[in-house]
C-alpha positions in Angstrom: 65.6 72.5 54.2 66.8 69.1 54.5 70.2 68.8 55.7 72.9 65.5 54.7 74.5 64.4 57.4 77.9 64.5 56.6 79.7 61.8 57.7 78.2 59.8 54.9 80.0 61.8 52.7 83.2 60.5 54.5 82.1 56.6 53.4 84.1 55.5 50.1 82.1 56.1 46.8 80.8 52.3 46.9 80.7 49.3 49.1 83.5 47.1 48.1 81.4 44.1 47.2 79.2 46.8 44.9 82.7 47.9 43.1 83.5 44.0 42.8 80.2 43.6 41.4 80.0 46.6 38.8 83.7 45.6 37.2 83.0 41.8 36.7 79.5 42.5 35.1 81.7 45.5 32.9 84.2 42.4 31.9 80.7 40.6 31.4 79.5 42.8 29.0 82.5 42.8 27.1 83.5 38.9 26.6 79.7 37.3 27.0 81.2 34.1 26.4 83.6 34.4 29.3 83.2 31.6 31.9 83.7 33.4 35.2 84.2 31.4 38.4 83.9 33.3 42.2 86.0 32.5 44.4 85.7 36.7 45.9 81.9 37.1 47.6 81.4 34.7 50.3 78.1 33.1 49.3 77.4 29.5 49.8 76.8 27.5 47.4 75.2 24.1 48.7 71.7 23.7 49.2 70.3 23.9 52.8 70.1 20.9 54.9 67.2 18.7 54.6 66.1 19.1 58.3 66.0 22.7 57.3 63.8 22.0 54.4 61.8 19.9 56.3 61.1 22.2 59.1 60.3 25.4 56.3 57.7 22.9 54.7 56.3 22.6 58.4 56.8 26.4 59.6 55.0 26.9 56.1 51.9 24.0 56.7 51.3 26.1 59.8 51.2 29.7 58.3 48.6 28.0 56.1 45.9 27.1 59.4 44.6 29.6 61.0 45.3 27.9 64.8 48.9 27.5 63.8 49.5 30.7 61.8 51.8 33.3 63.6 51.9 37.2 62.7 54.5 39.4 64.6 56.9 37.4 66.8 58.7 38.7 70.1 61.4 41.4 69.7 63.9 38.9 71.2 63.0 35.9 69.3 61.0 32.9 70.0 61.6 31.1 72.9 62.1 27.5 70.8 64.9 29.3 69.1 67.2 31.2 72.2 66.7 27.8 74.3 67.9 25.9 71.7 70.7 28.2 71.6 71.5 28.3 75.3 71.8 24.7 75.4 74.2 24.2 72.2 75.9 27.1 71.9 77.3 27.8 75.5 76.1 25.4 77.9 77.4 22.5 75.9 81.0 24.2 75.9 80.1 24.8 79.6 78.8 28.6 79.2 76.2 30.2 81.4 74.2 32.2 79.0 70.7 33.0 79.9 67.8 33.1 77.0 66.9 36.3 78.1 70.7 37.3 76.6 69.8 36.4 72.9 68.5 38.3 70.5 67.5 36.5 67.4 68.3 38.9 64.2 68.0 38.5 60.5 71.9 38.3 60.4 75.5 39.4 61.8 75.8 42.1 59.1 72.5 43.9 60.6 73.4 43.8 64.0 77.3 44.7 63.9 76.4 47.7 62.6 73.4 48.8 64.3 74.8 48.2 67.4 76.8 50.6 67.9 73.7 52.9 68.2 73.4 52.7 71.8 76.5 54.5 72.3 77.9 57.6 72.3 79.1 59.6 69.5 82.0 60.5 71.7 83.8 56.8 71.9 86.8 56.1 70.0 86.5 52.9 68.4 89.2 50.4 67.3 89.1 48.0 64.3 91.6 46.1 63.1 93.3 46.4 59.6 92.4 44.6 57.3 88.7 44.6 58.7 85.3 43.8 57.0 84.2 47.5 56.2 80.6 46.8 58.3 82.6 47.9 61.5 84.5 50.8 60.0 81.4 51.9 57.6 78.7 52.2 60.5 81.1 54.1 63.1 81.6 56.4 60.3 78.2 57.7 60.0 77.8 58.0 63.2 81.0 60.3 63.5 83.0 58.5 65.4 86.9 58.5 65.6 87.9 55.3 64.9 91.8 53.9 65.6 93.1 50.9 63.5 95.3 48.4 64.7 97.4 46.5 62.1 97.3 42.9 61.6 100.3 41.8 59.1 102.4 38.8 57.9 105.1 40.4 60.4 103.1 40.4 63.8 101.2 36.6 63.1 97.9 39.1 62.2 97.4 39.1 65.8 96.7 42.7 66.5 98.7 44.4 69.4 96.6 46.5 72.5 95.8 50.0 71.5 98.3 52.7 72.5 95.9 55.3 73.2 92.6 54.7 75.3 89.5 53.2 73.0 86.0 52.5 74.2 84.8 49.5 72.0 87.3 47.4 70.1 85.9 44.8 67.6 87.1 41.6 67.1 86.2 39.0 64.4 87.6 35.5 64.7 88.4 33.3 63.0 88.9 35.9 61.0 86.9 38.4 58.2 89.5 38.3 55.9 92.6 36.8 56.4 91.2 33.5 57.6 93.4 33.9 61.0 92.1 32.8 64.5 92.8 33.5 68.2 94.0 31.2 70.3 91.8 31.2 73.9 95.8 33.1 75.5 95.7 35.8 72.7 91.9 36.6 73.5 92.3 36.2 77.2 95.1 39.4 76.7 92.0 41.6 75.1 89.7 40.5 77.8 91.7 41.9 80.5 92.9 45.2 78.5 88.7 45.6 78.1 87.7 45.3 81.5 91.0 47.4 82.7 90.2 50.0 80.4 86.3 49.8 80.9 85.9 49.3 77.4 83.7 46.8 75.2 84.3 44.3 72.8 82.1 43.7 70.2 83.1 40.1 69.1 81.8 38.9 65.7 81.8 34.9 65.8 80.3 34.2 62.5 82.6 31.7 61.5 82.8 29.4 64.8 81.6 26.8 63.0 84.8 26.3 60.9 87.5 26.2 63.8 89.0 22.9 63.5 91.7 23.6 66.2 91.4 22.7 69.9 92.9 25.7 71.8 90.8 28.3 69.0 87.3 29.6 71.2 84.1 28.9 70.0 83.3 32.4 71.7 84.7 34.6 73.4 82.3 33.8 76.7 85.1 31.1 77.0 87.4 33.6 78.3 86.6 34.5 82.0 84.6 37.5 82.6 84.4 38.2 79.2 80.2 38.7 80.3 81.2 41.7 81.9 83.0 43.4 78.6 81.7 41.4 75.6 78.8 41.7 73.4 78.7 38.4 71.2 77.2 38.2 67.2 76.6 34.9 65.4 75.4 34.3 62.0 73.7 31.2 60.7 74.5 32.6 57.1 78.2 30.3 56.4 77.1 27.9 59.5 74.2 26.8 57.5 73.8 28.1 54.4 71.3 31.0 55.0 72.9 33.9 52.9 69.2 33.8 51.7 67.0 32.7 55.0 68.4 35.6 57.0 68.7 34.5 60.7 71.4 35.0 63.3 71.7 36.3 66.9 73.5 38.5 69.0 74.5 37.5 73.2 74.2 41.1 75.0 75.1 39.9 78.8 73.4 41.5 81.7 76.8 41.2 83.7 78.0 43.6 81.2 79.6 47.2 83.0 77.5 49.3 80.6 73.7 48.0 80.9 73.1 47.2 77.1 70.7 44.5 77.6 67.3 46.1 78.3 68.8 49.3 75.5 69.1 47.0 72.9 65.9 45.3 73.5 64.3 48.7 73.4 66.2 49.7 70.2 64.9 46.1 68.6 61.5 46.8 69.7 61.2 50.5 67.7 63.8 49.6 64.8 63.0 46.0 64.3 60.0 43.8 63.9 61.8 40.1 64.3 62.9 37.4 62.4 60.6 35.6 60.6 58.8 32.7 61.9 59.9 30.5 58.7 63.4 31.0 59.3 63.4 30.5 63.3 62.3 27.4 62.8 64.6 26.3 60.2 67.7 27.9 62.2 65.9 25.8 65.4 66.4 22.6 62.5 70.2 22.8 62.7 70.6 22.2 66.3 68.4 18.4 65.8 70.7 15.5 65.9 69.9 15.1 61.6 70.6 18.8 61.4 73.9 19.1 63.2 75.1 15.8 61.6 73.8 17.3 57.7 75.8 21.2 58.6 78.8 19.0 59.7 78.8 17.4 56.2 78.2 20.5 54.6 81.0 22.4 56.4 83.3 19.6 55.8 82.6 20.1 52.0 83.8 23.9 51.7 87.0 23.2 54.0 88.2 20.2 52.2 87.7 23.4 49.0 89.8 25.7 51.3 92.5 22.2 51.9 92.3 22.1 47.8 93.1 25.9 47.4 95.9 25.9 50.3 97.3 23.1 48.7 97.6 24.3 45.2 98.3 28.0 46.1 101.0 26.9 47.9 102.1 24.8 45.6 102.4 27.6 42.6 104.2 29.7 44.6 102.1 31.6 46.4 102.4 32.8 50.3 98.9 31.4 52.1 97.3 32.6 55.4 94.2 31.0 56.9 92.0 28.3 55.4 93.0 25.8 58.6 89.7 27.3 60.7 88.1 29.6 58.6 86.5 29.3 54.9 89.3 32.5 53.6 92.5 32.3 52.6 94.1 34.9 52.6 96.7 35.5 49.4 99.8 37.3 48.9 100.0 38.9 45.8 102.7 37.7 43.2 105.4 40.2 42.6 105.0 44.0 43.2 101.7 44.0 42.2 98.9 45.3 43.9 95.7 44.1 45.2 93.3 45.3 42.4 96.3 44.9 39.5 96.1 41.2 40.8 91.9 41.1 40.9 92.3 42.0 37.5 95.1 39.3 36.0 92.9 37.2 37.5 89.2 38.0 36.2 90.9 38.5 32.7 93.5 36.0 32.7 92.2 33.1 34.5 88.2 34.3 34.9 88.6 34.1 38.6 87.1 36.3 40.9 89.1 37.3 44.1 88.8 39.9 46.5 90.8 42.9 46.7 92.7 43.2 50.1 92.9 46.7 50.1 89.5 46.5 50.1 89.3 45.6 54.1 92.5 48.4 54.7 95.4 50.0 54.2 97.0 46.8 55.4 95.3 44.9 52.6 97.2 45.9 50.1 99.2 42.9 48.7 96.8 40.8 49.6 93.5 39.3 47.6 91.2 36.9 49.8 89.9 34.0 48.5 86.9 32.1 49.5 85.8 28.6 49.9 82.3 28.9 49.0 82.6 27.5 46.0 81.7 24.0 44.5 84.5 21.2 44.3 84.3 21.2 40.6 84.5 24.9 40.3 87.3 25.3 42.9 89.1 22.7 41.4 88.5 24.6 37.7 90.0 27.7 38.9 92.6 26.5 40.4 93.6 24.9 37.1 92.9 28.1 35.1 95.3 30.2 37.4 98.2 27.4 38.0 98.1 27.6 33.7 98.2 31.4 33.3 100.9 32.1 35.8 
């Protein structure tokens, strides 16, 4: 007889983003004519960059020929892609990566929670709190105990060191949801504690691309010896727009303590049969002059959104986090109300989506993050809608 494994049973009923979903399509059904704007899911919303669309017509062209066409492509990724990587990513900020570090992957998402399947069941992991659920989610059904380390208005959401022993803390900056970064001090602090307490950091850097700030780190290979303690993930999903091409990549160091280079290699070689060929080459696109200059643009587009929302939230009242290096703001609720009482004033006062902080933690609650993913005219809409309902 086949037997559940049980720790899926400890996962909440739904993904919060599926919960989010099934109660605006329920407020759907009931008031058709309702004009509802998102500002909760953080989807782009601007097309991809022509050097992008210009090298998927190309990639495509030479799927067509049978000289040019390409079938399965190497676990790691294709060389074109990692070098490009190498020499934009890191060496440009003066980083000694090696290509043979990268691992191209269809996203962040994937490979923050996959990862942790080359350890043990037996570490004790740390999050922080409010986290995106992918950390806590995946460590749950695998069984692990998992420690959470508060991040509130009170300490600067700048978690403090763990007072028990953990073997992998993760560590999203800027941050996944409040919109907060790390200055290159703050992160040098976790560094140490790692490689003092032979632990690993699993450092989620999807948002890089937003930091605006000088003394905020690209990556956390800025920080010295952070090779021998930090596993690196990047997503070109909100650098580029690629929520639908699905490419990203994770740094594994071979200076790391535990040797997770050639396990994860082996784990991407049985579990995973590599990113398309299309979308390699149109993640290669974004690091051409044209396509750095065109992601620039579009990146400049959703923060002047998130200036627009800081601005006016602020403005009404309200008490705003983030949004200086990061596409979330993160929003205190008005009142005593709670994070989902506030989700829905706003879907059925204003027609604005939000998402519930509780959602990411116990320390959520009060909270609701917004995103800047929108367009300017919708942004700009919603903010209107809510400023004339409160």
């Amino acid at each position: 007889m086949a037997l559940i494994n049980e720790n899926f049973l400890k996962l909440s009923e739904s993904y919060l983003f599926t919960e989010i979903a099934r109660k605006v399509n329920a407020y759907k059904e009931e008031h058709p004519k309702a004009d509802i704007i998102s500002l909760g899911i953080g989807d782009v919303t601007q097309p991809l960059a022509p050097a992008v669309i210009e090298a998927l017509y190309k990639a495509t062209d030479e799927m067509a020929v049978a000289a040019t066409f390409r079938g399965y492509g190497p676990e790691r990724g294709y060389d074109f892609l990692r070098e490009a990587i190498v020499e934009n990513d890191f060496r440009a900020r003066d980083i000694d990566i090696e290509a043979d570090e990268v691992f191209v992957s269809d996203g962040a998402k994937s490979d923050t929670g996959n990862f942790q399947e080359l350890l043990s069941a037996n570490c004790v992991v740390s999050v922080t709190d409010p986290v995106y659920p992918v950390y806590i989610d995946a460590n749950t059904m695998a069984g692990r105990e998992i420690v959470k380390l508060p991040c509130t208005a009170e300490n600067g959401f700048v978690p403090e060191l763990p007072r028990k022993h953990v073997d992998v803390i993760y560590l999203c900056y800027p941050n996944n949801p409040t919109g907060t970064t790390l200055t290159k001090e703050q992160l040098k602090v976790w560094v140490d504690y790692a490689i003092c307490e032979n632990a690993l950091i699993f450092y989620d850097a999807a948002y890089e691309a937003y930091i605006q700030s000088e003394d905020v780190p690209h990556s956390i290979y800025e920080i010295p010896d952070a090779k021998q303690c930090a596993v690196e993930f990047h997503s070109y999903s909100k650098t580029a727009g690629f929520t639908g091409i699905r490419c990203g990549y994770t740094v594994v160091p071979k200076a790391l303590k535990v040797p997770l280079n050639k396990l994860w290699n082996r784990r991407q070689s049985t579990k995973f049969n590599g990113t398309s060929y299309l979308a390699q080459r149109a993640a290669e696109a974004i690091y051409t002059p044209e396509g750095k200059t065109q992601i620039k643009a579009t990146i400049a587009y959703y923060m002047e959104n998130a200036r627009m929302m800081r601005d006016a939230l602020t403005g009404m009242g309200f008490k705003v986090y983030g949004g200086i290096d990061a596409p979330y703001l993160w929003t205190q609720t008005p009142g005593n109300m709670t994070s989902w009482e506030f989700f829905d004033w706003m879907l059925h006062s204003a027609h604005v989506v939000c998402t519930p902080g509780v959602g990411f933690g116990a320390q959520g609650e009060g909270f609701v993050r917004l995103t800047a993913f929108g367009t300017h005219e919708n942004t700009e809409k919603a903010l209107r809608r809510i400023e004339s309902k409160l």
